[in-house]
Structures are given as structure tokens and as C-alpha cells.
C-alpha positions in Angstrom: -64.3 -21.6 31.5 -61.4 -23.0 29.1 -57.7 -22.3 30.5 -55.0 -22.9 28.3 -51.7 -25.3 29.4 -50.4 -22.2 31.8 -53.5 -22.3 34.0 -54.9 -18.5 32.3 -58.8 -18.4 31.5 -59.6 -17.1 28.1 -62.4 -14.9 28.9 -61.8 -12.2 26.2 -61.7 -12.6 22.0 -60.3 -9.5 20.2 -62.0 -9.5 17.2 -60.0 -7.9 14.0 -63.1 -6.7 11.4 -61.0 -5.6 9.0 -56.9 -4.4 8.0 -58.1 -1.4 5.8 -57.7 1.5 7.7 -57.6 4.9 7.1 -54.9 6.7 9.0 -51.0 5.4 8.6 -49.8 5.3 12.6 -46.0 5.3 12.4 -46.5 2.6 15.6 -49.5 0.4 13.9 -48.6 -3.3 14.7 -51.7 -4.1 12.4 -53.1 -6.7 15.1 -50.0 -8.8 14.5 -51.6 -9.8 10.9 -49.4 -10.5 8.2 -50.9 -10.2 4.7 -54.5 -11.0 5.5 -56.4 -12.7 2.8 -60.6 -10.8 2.4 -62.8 -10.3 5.2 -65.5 -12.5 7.3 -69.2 -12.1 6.6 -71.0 -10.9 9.6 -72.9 -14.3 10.3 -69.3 -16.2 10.5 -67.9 -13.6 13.0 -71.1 -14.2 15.1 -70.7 -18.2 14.3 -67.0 -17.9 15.5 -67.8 -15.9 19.1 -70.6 -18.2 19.8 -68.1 -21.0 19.7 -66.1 -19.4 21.8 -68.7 -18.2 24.2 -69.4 -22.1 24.5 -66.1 -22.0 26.2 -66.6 -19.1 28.8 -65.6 -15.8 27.0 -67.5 -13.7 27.8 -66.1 -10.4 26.4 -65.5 -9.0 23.0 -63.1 -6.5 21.5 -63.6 -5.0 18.1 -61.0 -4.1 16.2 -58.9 -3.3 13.2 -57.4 -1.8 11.0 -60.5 1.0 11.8 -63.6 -1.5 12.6 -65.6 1.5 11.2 -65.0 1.4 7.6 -67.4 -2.1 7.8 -70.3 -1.2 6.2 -72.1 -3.6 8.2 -70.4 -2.7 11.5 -74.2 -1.8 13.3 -75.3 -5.8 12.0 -71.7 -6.8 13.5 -72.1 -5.1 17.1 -76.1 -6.2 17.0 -75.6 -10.0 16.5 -72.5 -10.2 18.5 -74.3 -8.6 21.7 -77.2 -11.3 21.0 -74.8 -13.8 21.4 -75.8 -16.1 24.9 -72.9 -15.9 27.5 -71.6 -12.4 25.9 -71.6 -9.9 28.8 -69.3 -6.8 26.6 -69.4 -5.8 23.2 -66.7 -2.9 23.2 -64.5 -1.2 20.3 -61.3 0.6 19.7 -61.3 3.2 17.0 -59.5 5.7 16.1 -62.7 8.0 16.2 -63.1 10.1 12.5 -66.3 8.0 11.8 -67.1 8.5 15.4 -69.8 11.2 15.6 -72.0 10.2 13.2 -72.6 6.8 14.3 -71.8 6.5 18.4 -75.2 6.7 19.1 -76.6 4.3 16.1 -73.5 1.8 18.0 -74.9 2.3 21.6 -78.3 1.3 19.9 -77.1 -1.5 18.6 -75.7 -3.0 21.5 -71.7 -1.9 22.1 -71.2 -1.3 25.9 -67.9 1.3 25.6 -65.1 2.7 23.4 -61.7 2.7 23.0 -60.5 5.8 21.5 -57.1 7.0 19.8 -55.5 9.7 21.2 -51.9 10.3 21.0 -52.2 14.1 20.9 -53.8 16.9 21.4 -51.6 18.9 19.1 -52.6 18.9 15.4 -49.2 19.3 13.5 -48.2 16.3 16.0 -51.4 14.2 15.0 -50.4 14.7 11.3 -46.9 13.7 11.6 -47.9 10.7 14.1 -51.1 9.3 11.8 -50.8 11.1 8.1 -53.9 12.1 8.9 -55.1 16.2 9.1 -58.4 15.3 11.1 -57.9 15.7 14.7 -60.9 17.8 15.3 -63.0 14.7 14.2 -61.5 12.7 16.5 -62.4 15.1 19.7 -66.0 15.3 17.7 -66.0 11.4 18.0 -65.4 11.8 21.6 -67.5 13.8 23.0 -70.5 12.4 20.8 -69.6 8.7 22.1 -69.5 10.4 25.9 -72.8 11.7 25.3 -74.5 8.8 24.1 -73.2 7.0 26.7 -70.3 4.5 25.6 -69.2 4.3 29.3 -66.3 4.4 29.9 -64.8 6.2 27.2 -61.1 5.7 27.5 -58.8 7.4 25.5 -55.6 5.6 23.9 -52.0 7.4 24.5 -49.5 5.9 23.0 -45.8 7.4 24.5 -43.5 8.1 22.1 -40.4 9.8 23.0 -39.4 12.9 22.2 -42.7 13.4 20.1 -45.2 13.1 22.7 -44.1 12.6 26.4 -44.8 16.2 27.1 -48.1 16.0 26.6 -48.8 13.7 29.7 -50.5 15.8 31.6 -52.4 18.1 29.2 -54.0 14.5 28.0 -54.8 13.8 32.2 -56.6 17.8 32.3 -58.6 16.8 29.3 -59.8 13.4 30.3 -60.6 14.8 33.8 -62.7 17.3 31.6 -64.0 15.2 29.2 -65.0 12.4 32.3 -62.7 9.8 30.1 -60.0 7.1 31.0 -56.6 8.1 30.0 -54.8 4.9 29.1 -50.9 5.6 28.3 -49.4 2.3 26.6 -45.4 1.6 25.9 -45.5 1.4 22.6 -45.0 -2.4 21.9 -41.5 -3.9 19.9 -43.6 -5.6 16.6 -42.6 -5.7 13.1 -41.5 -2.2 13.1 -37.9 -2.3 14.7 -36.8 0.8 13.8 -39.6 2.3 15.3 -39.1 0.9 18.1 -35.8 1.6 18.4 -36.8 5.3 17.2 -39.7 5.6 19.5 -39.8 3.6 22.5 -40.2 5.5 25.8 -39.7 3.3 28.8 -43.1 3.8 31.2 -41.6 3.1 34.6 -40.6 6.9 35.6 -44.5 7.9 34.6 -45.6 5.0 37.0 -43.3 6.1 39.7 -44.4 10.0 39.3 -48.2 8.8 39.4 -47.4 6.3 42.1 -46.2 9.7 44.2 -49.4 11.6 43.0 -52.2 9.4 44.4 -53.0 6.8 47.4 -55.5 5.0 45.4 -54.1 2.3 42.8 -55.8 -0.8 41.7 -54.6 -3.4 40.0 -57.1 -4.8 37.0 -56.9 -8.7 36.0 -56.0 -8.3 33.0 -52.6 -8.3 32.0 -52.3 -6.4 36.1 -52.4 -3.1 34.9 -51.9 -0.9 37.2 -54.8 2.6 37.4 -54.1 5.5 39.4 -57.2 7.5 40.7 -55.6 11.6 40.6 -56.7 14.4 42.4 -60.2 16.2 40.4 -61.5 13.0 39.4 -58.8 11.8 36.8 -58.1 8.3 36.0 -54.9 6.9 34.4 -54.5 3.2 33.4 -50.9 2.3 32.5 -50.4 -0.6 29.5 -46.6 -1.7 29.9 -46.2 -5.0 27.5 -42.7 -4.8 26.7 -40.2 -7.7 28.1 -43.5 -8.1 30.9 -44.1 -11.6 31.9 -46.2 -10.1 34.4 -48.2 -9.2 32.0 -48.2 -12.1 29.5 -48.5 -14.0 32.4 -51.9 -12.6 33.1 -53.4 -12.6 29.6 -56.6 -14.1 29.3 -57.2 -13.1 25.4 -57.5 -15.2 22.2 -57.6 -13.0 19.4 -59.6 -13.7 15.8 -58.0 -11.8 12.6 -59.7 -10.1 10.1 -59.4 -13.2 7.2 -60.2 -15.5 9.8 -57.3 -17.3 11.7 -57.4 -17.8 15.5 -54.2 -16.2 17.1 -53.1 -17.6 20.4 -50.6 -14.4 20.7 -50.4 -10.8 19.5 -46.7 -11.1 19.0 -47.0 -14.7 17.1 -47.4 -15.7 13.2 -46.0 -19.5 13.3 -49.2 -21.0 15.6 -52.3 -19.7 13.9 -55.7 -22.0 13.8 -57.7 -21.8 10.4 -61.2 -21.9 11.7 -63.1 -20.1 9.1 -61.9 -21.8 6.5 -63.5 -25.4 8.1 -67.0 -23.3 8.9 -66.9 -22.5 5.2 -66.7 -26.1 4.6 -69.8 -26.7 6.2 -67.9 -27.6 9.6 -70.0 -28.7 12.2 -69.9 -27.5 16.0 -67.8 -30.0 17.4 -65.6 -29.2 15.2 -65.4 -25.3 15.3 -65.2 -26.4 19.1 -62.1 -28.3 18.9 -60.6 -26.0 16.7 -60.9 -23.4 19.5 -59.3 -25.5 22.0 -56.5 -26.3 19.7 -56.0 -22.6 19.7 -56.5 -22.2 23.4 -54.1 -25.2 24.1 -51.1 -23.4 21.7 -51.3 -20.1 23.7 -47.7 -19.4 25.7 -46.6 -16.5 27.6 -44.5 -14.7 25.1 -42.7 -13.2 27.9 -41.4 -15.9 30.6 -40.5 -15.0 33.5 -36.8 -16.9 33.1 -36.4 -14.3 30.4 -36.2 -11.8 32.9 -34.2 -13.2 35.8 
């Protein structure tokens, strides 16, 4: 398994499918691309992971934009979970294509889903995505837990004074549901002023949940810490901003949707043009090195000096 000049294993490649999407989050960091140029064909994508399976990641994360406006998105998920040394194909969507096509997806291969869900109320959905279709999204869910996309977790965002209260109506309905509640700070990017406008701070939730339960683990990744409730409910807190806990503990590489590798969500200035070489007729020593050049300019955007 690669590590990169900070001693972190890359074991996981977030893959961006697309930048179309069709919902307008007020939060949407896009995947930290910046005017992508056209899409990948299927067979590159599946070129790209297998280069980076070479190097021990063995986990991959589909994303957007929404992944699910690919036409091809069944091809996508069945050649990437063919790929030797791939253990996960998973997604995150935002769930109004869900129903129709969770089970087709669990067919093809994809081991669990990510899910969208910043509220349960649908004047607050509106006003938070642009979008009047929240009854799809609980649609996608329930289809993609009955298919068996295991372990369905669902995605809060917390966004002050527009969603905090809803904590704990989105615990009762995961608990219901038999989903993962995951409640991320929502992340400084581009968008400042939302930011600014937005930002709720995570700690008091952590320190509420920390007095609710005896059971908390901490995952590898990024040590996020999950709290097992009382009646079977599980929340997973995502708290990125001014971390270097958790960029300390990173182990992802990230491919965007026209192609680039990205050592760092948060990054523009260190990206690796791979798919431009494989168009060129590159050959795999050379897609190789071109990963480890990616691998080897990955940094903890938050250091730990920044915080003493």
C-alpha cells in the first residue's frame, strides 16, 4: 500500500462522474472542481481505478455533482466492482433517481449508499436544495434499504438556524428507517459567505451525544467519532473544519469528473492530468507514476501548528 510523504495510506479514490447535477445546495462545494472540462468514458474511469488499485486502494466512492444523471452509471458501478484489489464500490447521491434504479445498482455490484438528507421538512428542503422533491428522496431510501445497499447512511448537513432543530427528529427516523445518521460541519470552500452565514460549530452535539451513550468508536478514517444511542440508533459525526486530526488521518485521493487527480478536497494549485496522458495512448508505467506523483503532493491541509 502507497503512503504519501506524511506516512497516510491511500486506500480510498473518490470518484467525481460528473458536475451536472440537478438540485442547487446553498452548501455544494462541487467536489472542490473548478470549471471542469467534459466527462470520462466509462472504460478510462475503470483504466484510472485499476491504476490505483495497483497501489493498494482498495475502496471507491462515487460521486458528483449527482452520479445518477450518467446514463451509463450501471456500466460504471459493474466494471469498477470487477476491478482486482477493489473490495467497495459505494455512492453518495442525493436520492431523486434513487427508487427506480437501487436495485438495478445492488445488481450491478455497488456495496452501500450515501444519501442526502438535510431535512425532513419540505419548505426547508426547497429553500436548502431549489428542489420541491423530498418525497423522492425518502422513496430513494427506503427502496435502496430494501434492496439491500447496507448500510444506508443518511447525510445531515448542520446548518444553523435552518436546521439544527431537527437533530433528533433525523436520529427517530434513522433508528426507524435502520439507517446511519451522519451530521457533517458544513466545510469553509468557495462559498464564504455561506460559510459565514451557515456554519454551525459541531462540538456541543458531540458533547450532548458523548452524555447520551457509553458506546463510541472511533473509525480510521479522518477518526470520526460514532455514537451507538439508546433503540438501536447510530450517529457518525464529520467535523473537517480547522481539524488536523482529521486531515491528519485522511487516506483519500480523489479523481474529478474531467479527469485530474486531486491530492486535496480543499486544493486547486496541485492537480495531476492523468487522463489526458491515457488519451495519448499512455502506457501503465506511466499512468502509474502519475499516480504516485499525485500521492507524493498530498499535505494535510490542516496542520497541527495551525492549531496550537
Amino acid at each position: 500500500m502507497v503512503c504519501d510523504r506524511f506516512g497516510r495510506s491511500i486506500r480510498d479514490i473518490r470518484v467525481a462522474l460528473t458536475h451536472r447535477c440537478n438540485l442547487r445546495c446553498i452548501y455544494c462545494h462541487g467536489e472542490g472542481e473548478s470549471n471542469p472540462g467534459g466527462e470520462l468514458e466509462a472504460s478510462e474511469i475503470e483504466k484510472i481505478v485499476r491504476v490505483a488499485a495497483g497501489e493498494g486502494v482498495s475502496r471507491v466512492k462515487l460521486t458528483g455533482g449527482e452520479p445518477l444523471l450518467r446514463g451509463d452509471i450501471l456500466e460504471v458501478v459493474k466494471r469498477l466492482s470487477s476491478v482486482p484489489g477493489i473490495e467497495e464500490v459505494s455512492m453518495t447521491t442525493n436520492a431523486t433517481l434513487l427508487a427506480d434504479v437501487a436495485g438495478d445498482l445492488k445488481e450491478a455490484g455497488l456495496r452501500r449508499i450515501n444519501v442526502s438528507l438535510d431535512t425532513l421538512v419540505p419548505e426547508r428542503y426547497r429553500m436548502i436544495t431549489g428542489f420541491d422533491g423530498l418525497n423522492s428522496v425518502l422513496s430513494g431510501i427506503d427502496e435502496a434499504v430494501r434492496v439491500g445497499l447496507n448500510p444506508v447512511k443518511t447525510n445531515m448537513v448542520l446548518l444553523r438556524d435552518v436546521n439544527e432543530d431537527e437533530l433528533w427528529d433525523l436520529v427517530r427516523f434513522s433508528r426507524e428507517k435502520g439507517t446511519i445518521l451522519q451530521v457533517i460541519e458544513l466545510v469553509d470552500s468557495r462559498y464564504n459567505s455561506v460559510f459565514q452565514r451557515f456554519h454551525a460549530d459541531v462540538k456541543p452535539l458531540e458533547n450532548e451525544l458523548r452524555g447520551l451513550t457509553d458506546n463510541v468508536t472511533t473509525r480510521q478514517l479522518h477518526k470520526r467519532k460514532k455514537y451507538f444511542l439508546t433503540g438501536g440508533a447510530e450517529v457518525e459525526i464529520v467535523n473537517p473544519v480547522h481539524n488536523s486530526e482529521f486531515c491528519s488521518n485522511c487516506t483519500r485521493i480523489r479523481l474529478t469528473s474531467d479527469g485530474k487527480l486531486k491530492p486535496c478536497l480543499m486544493r486547486n494549485d496541485n492537480l495531476v492530468d492523468i487522463v489526458g496522458p491515457l488519451r495519448r495512448g499512455a502506457d501503465p508505467q506511466t499512468l502509474r507514476e502519475l499516480f504516485l506523483k499525485a500521492v507524493d503532493l498530498r499535505e494535510p491541509y490542516c496542520k497541527v501548528e495551525e492549531n496550537e
